[in-house]
C-alpha positions in Angstrom: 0.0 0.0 0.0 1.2 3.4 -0.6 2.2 5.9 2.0 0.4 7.8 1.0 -2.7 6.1 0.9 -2.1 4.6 4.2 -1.9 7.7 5.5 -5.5 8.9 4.0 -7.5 5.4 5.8 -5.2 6.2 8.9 -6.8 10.1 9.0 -10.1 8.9 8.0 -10.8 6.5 10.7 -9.5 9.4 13.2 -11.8 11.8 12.1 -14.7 8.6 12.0 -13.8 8.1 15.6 -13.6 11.5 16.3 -17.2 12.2 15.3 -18.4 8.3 16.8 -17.1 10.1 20.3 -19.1 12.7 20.1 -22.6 12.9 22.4 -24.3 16.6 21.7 -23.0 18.8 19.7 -23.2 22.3 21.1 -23.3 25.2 18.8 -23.4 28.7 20.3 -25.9 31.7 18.6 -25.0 34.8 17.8 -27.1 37.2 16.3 -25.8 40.1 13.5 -28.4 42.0 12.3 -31.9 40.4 13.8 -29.9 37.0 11.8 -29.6 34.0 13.9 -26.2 32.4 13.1 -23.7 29.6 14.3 -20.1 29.1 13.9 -18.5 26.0 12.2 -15.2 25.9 11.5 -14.2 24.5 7.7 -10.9 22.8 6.0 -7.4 22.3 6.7 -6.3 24.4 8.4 -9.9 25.0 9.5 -11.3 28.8 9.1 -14.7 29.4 10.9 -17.5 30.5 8.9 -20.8 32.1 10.7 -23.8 30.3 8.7 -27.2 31.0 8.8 -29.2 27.5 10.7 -32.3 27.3 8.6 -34.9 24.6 9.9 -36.9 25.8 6.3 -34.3 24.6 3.5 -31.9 22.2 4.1 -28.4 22.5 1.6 -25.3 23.5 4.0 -23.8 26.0 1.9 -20.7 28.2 2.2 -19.7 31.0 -0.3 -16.2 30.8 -1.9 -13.0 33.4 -1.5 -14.1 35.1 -4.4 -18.1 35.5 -3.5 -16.9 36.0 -0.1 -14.2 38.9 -0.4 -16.0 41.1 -3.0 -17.1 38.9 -6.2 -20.9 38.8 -4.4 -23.0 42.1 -3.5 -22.3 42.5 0.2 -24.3 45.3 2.2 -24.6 43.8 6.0 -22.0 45.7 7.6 -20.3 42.5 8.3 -17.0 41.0 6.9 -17.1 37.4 5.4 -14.5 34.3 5.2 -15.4 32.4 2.7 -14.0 28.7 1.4 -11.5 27.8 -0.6 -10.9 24.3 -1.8 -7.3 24.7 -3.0 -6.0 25.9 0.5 -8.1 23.0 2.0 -5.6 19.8 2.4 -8.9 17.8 3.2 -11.2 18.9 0.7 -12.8 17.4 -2.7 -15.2 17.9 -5.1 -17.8 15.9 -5.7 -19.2 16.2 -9.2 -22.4 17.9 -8.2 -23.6 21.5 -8.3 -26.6 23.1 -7.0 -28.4 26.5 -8.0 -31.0 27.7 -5.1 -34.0 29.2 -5.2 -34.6 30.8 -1.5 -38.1 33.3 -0.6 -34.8 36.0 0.1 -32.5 35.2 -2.1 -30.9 32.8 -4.8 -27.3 30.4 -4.6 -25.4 28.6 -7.0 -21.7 26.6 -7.0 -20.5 23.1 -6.6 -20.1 20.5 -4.3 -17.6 20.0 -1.9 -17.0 17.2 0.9 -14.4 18.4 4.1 -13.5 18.7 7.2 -16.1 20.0 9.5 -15.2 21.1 13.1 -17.2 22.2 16.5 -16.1 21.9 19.8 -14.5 18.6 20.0 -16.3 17.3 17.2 -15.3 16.5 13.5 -16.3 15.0 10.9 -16.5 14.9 6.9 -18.9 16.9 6.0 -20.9 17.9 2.3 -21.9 21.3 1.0 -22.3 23.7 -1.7 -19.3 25.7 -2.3 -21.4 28.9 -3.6 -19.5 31.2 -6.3 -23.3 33.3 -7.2 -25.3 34.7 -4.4 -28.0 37.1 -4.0 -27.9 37.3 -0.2 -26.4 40.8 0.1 -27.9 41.4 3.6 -26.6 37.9 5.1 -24.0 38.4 7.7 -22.1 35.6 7.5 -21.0 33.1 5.3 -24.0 31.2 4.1 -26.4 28.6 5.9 -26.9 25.7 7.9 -29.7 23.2 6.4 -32.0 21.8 8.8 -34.5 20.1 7.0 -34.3 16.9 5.7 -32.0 15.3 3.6 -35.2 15.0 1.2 -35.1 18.0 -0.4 -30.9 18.9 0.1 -29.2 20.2 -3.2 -26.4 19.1 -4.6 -26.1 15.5 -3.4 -25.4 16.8 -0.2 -26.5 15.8 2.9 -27.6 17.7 6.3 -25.2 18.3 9.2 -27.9 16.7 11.1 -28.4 13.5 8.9 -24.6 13.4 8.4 -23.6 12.9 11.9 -26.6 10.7 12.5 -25.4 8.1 10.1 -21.9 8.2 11.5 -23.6 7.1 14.9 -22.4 10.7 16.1 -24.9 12.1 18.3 -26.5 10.8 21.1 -30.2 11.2 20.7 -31.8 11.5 16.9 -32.5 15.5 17.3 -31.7 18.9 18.0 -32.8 21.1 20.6 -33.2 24.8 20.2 -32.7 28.3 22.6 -32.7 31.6 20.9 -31.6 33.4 23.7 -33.2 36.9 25.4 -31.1 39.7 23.1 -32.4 38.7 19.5 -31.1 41.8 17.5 -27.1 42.0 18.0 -25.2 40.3 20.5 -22.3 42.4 20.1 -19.7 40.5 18.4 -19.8 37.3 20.3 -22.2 34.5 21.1 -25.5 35.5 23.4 -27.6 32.8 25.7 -28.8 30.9 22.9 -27.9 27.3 22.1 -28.4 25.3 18.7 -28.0 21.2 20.6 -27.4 18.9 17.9 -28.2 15.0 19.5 -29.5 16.3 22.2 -32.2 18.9 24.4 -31.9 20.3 27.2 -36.0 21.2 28.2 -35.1 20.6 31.8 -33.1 23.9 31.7 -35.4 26.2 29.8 -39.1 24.6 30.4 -41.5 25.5 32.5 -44.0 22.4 32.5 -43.8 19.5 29.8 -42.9 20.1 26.2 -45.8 19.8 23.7 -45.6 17.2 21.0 -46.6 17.8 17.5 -46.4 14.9 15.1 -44.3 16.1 11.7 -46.2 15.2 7.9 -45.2 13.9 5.1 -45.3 15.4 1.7 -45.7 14.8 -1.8 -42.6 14.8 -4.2 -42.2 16.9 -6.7 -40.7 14.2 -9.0 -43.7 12.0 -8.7 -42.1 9.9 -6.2 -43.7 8.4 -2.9 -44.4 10.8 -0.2 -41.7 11.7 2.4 -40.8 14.2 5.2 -39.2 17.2 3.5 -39.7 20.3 6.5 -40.6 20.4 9.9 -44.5 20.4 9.0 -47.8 19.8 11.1 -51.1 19.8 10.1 -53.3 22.6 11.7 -56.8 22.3 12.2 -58.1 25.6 13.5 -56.8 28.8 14.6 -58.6 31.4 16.9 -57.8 35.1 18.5 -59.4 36.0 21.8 -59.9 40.2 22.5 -61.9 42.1 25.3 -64.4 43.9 23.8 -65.7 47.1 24.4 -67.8 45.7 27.5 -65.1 44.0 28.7 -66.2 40.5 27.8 -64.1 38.2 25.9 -64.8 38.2 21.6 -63.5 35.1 20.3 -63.0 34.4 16.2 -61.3 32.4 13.7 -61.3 29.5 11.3 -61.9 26.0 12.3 -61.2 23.5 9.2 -63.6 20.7 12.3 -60.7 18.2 12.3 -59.8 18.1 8.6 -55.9 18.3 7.6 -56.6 21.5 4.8 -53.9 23.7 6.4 -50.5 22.9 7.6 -47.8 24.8 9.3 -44.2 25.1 8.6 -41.4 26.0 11.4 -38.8 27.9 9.8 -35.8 29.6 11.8 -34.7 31.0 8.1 -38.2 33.1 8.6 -38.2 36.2 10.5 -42.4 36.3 10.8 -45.3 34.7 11.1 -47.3 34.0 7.6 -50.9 33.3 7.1 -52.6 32.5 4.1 -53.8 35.6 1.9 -57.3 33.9 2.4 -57.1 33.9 5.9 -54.9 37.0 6.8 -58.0 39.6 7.2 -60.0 37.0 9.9 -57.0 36.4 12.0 -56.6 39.9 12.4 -60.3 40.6 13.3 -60.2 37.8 15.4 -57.9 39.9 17.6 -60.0 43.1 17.0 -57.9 44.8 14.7 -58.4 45.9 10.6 -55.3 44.8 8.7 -56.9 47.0 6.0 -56.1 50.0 8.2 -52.4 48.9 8.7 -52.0 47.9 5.3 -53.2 51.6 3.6 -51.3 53.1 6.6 -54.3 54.6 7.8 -53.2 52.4 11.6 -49.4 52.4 13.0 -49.5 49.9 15.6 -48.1 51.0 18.6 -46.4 48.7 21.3 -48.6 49.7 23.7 -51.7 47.8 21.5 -49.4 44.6 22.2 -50.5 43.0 25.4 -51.5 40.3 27.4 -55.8 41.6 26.6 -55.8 39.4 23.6 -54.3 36.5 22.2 -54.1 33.7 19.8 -54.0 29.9 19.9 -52.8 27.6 17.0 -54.6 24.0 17.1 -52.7 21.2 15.9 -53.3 17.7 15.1 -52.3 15.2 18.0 -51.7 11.6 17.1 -55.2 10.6 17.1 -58.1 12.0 15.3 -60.2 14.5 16.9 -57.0 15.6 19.1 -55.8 19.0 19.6 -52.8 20.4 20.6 -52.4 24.5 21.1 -49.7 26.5 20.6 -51.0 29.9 22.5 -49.5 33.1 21.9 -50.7 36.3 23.9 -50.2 40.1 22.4 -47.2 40.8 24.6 -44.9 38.2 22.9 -45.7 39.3 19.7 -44.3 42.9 20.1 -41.5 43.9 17.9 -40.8 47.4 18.5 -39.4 49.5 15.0 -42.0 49.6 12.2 -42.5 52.6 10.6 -38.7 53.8 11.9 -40.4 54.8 15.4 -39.8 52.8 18.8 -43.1 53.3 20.2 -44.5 51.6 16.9 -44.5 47.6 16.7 -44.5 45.5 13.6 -47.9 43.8 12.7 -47.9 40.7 14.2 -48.8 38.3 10.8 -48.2 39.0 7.4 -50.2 37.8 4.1 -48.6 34.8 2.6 -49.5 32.9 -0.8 -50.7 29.2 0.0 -54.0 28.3 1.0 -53.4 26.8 4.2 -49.8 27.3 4.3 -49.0 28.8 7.7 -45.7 29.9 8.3 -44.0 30.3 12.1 -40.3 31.7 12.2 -38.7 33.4 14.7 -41.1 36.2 16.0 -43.3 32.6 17.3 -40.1 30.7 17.8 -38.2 32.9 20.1 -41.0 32.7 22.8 -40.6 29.1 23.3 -37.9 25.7 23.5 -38.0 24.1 20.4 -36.9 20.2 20.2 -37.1 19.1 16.6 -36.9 14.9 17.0 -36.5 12.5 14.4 -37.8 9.5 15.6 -35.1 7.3 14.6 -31.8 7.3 13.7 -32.1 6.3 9.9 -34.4 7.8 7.8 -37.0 4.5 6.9 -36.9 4.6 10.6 -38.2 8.3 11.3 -41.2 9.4 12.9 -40.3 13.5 13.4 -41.8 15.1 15.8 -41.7 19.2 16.4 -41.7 19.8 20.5 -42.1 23.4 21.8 -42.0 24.5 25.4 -42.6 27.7 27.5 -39.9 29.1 28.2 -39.6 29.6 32.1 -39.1 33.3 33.2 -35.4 34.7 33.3 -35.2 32.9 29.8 -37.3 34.8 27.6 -36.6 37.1 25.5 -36.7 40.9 25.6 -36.8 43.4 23.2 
């Protein structure tokens, strides 16, 4: 055998043990910008890149030299790494390309495999190495995939799936703080934690975690359905206001235990989206006109965000006829700055496209402990589950 090759299997079965060793992978957040990002370390010699963790896509992706140092628009106010394969000893190519279509932006470049390092874990990792991007606002490098391997670009897998089929991690999931400053935590990580193979509800939960089961979808290619994003089907939805008696007026849309609507958890999403169908009754059914907002003729103010109204999401449990809320009251939906003023708070839902395609990023997110569980440890054995959790007191966030 060649030295050099015996050399290669000897390095490769380090790194395999390296990553088998590892329990929970902990990954702290830092925000730039109102963007949620982790750090991950790339290559040898490794260089860490801040990526974007995206529960709504799932292609790892990390912009090259030339994208990174000038070749790609670049307007956050934040410098960026970028990759480069030929002063990577470990990396490879892998005769696959991607091109992107995100709801912010658009990617392209080709596929890599290398070294990947947190903490004390590493392990050989695939991605896009992206030479075109349209993401001129993203501070950071690029993104961190969080779906399922279902829909990754590519040929690439998710860091997630990855280190689950190395035997990695210690439990089949990822658990998920986003800490209390959720704007700009100053140049290094704040309180929040991304927990890959593990949770850690004991810490942040006040009460029991709340199990949603995760649905399958369709495949675009024709093929047999399969779990692409963190999905649940949602049955109703309701808002709860005092009127002007002071008695409680109570709306919404109740699809009486059918699966019509869904909703999708998304840490790439900064809002929460309802259907364009549905957008004008959730908002009378927490007393307010979106027309008003909409033709400006309404700035909502913070002080219209409080704890005298509220809204509950009803989700399918595991059997039929079972419901399983997901409350939210006015106070934690206030996110002071729209309209440039700081006594002004951003609508809390905006109109989306689908019918029946809800979906919850950060502004629901934030307000609870997220546990996103696989079920199983290879993927003809999943059955995902989405958990969420109040967050107990000197945890949540503030704005």
């Amino acid at each position: 055998m060649a030295r050099t090759a015996c050399a290669a299997l000897v390095a490769a079965a380090a790194l395999a043990h390296a990553a088998a060793a590892a329990g929970v992978v902990e990954m702290p957040i830092t925000f730039r910008n109102s963007y949620a990002m982790v750090g991950v370390e790339a290559g040898t010699p490794s260089e860490e890149h801040f990526l974007r963790f995206d529960t709504g896509s799932a292609s790892t992706w990390i912009m090259d030299k030339k994208c990174a140092q000038g070749g790609c628009d670049n307007y956050s106010g934040f410098s960026r790494v970028g990759y480069s394969l030929d002063a990577s000893s470990t990396g490879e190519p892998i005769n696959a390309s991607a091109s992107v279509d995100y709801l912010g932006g658009r990617i392209a470049g080709p596929s890599m495999r290398d070294t990947f390092h947190v903490g004390d874990t590493t392990w050989s990792q695939t991605f896009v190495n992206v030479n075109e991007s349209s993401w001129a606002q993203l501070p950071g490098d690029g993104f961190l995939g969080l779906a399922f391997d279902t829909i990754s670009d590519g040929s690439t897998h998710t860091v997630p799936e990855t280190l689950l089929g190395e035997g990695a991690l210690a439990a089949p999931r990822f658990g998920l703080y986003l800490g209390t400053e959720l704007n700009d935590t100053n140049g290094k990580p704040g309180e929040g934690v991304l927990s890959l193979g593990g949770s850690h509800e004991d810490k942040y939960v006040e009460g029991d975690l709340t199990w949603l089961p995760v649905m399958k979808q369709a495949s675009s290619t024709g093929g047999p359905e399969a779990y692409q994003l963190w999905r649940a089907p949602l049955l109703k939805f309701s808002g709860s206001y005092a009127g002007a008696d002071g008695k409680p007026v109570t709306g919404g849309r109740d699809w009486e235990g059918q699966w019509k609507a869904s909703g999708v958890f998304d840490t790439g999403a900064g809002t929460i989206s309802v259907p364009s169908v549905d957008v004008y009754l959730m908002y009378q059914s927490i007393g307010w006109d979106f027309s008003a907002i909409m033709n400006h003729d309404h700035i909502p103010l913070c002080t219209e965000f409080n704890s005298t109204w509220s809204v509950t999401f009803s989700f399918a449990g595991d059997a039929p006829g079972e419901y399983r809320d997901m409350v939210l009251t006015g106070d934690q939906l206030a996110r002071p700055g729209y309209a440039n003023r700081d006594d002004a708070c951003w609508p809390p839902f905006e109109s989306g496209n689908g019918d029946g395609f809800f979906l919850f990023g950060n502004a629901l997110l934030d307000q609870f402990y997220t546990v996103w569980d696989f079920g199983g440890t290879k993927p003809d054995e999943y059955k995902p589950r989405f958990g969420f959790g109040q967050l107990k007191k000197e945890y949540k966030p503030y704005f």
